[in-house]
C-alpha angles and dihedrals in degrees: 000000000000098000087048092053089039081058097043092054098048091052089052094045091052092093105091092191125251126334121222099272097050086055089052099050077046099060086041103052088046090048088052097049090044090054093047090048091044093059091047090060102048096045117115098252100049089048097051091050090046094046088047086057100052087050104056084041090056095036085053123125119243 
């Protein structure tokens, strides 16, 4: 049984994490997504329905 569980645990540690490139496509792929996303909220749609719900949140009766 505890020879079982040693191997088990060296087959689970073999994986030593990313390597550079994978980090890079990473941060490409997130700065990708953050520009596109970016663009989405300051559209003019998006903006004016954002700007209508602070108003009536801010016009609203306590």
């Amino acid at each position: 049984m505890r020879e079982m569980c040693w191997k088990m645990w060296k087959l689970m540690r073999r994986d030593a994490g990313m390597v550079t490139s994978e980090y890079a496509m990473g941060i490409i792929a997130a700065v990708g997504f953050a520009a596109v996303l970016y663009a989405v909220v300051t559209s003019g749609q998006v903006n004016a329905e954002l700007q209508a719900i602070v108003k009536r949140a801010l016009s609203a009766r306590m």
